[in-house]
DRENDOLO-340928 format. One record per residue (C-alpha): x, y, z; residue in one letter. Coordinates in steps of 0.2 Angstrom, whole numbers. Layout:
<pts>
+-------+-------+-------+------+
!    px !    py !    pz ! rest !
+-------+-------+-------+------+
!     X !     Y !     Z !    a !
...
+-------+-------+-------+------+
</pts>
This chain:
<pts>
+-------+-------+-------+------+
!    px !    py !    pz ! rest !
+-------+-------+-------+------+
!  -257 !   -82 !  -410 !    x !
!  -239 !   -83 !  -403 !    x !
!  -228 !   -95 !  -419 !    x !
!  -209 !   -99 !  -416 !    x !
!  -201 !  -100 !  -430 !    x !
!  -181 !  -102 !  -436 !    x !
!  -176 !   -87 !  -448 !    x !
!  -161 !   -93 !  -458 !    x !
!  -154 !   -76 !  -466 !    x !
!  -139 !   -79 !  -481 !    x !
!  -126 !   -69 !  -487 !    x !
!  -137 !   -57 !  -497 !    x !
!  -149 !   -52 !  -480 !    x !
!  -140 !   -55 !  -464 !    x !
!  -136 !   -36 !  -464 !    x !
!  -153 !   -28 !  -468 !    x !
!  -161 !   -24 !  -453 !    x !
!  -177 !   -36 !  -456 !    x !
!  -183 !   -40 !  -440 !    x !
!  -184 !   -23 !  -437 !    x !
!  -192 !   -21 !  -452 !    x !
!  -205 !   -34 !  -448 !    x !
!  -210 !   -23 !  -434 !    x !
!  -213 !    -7 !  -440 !    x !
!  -224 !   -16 !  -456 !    x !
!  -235 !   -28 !  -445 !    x !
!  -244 !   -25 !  -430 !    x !
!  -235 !   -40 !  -422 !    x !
!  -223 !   -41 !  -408 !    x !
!  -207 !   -50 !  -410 !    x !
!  -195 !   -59 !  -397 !    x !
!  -178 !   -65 !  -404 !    x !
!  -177 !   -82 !  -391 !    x !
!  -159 !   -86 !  -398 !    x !
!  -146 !   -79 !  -413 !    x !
!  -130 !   -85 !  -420 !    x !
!  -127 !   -74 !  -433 !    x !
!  -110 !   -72 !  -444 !    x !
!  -103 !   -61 !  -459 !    x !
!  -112 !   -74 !  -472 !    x !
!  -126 !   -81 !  -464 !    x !
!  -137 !   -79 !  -448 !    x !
!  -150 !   -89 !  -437 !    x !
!  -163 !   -83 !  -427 !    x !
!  -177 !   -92 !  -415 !    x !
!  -191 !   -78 !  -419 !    x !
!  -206 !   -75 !  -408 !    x !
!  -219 !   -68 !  -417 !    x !
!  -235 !   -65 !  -410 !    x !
!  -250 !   -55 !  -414 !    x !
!  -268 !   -59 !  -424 !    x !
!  -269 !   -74 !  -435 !    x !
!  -269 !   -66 !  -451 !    x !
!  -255 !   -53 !  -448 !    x !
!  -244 !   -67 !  -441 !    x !
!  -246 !   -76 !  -458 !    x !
!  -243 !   -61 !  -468 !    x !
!  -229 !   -57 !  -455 !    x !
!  -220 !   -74 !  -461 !    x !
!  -223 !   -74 !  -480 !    x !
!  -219 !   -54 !  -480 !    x !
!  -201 !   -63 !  -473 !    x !
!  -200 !   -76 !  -486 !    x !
!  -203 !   -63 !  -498 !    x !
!  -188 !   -54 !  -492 !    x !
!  -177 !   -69 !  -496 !    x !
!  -176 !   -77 !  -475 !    x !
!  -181 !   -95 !  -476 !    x !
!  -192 !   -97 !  -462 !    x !
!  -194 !  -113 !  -450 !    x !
!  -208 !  -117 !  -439 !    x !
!  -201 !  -123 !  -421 !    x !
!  -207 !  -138 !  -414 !    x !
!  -216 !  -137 !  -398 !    x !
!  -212 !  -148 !  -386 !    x !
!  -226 !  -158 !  -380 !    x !
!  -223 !  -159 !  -361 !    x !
!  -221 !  -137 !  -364 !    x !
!  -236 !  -135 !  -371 !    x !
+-------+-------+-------+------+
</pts>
């Protein structure tokens, strides 16, 4: 499963190193597609692919952490 999602870090984790993070604990590959990130808040189109269920433990371990976290829409005509 390959999800894009939007990560919206605030004030209290736009420092932490999360998508790093994310790596080492799941077994998914992640691919940052675009960033904007400031000193009180960051956003980030995430890649994140890997089997079904890690991708979905993947996302909630990130709500957990206090990211909100956005699915992308997929373009019809991409696919």
């Amino acid at each position: 499963m390959k999800l894009r999602v939007y990560l919206t870090f605030d004030e209290a984790t736009v420092r932490e190193p999360i998508i790093w993070k994310l790596a080492k604990e799941f077994d998914v590959v992640t691919n940052i597609r675009t960033a904007e990130v400031k000193d009180h808040m960051g956003l980030v189109g995430l890649e994140i692919d890997g089997d079904d269920a890690v991708v979905e433990a993947a996302t909630q371990w990130l709500s957990d952490q206090g990211v909100t976290v956005a699915p992308i829409e997929q373009d019809v005509i991409e696919g």
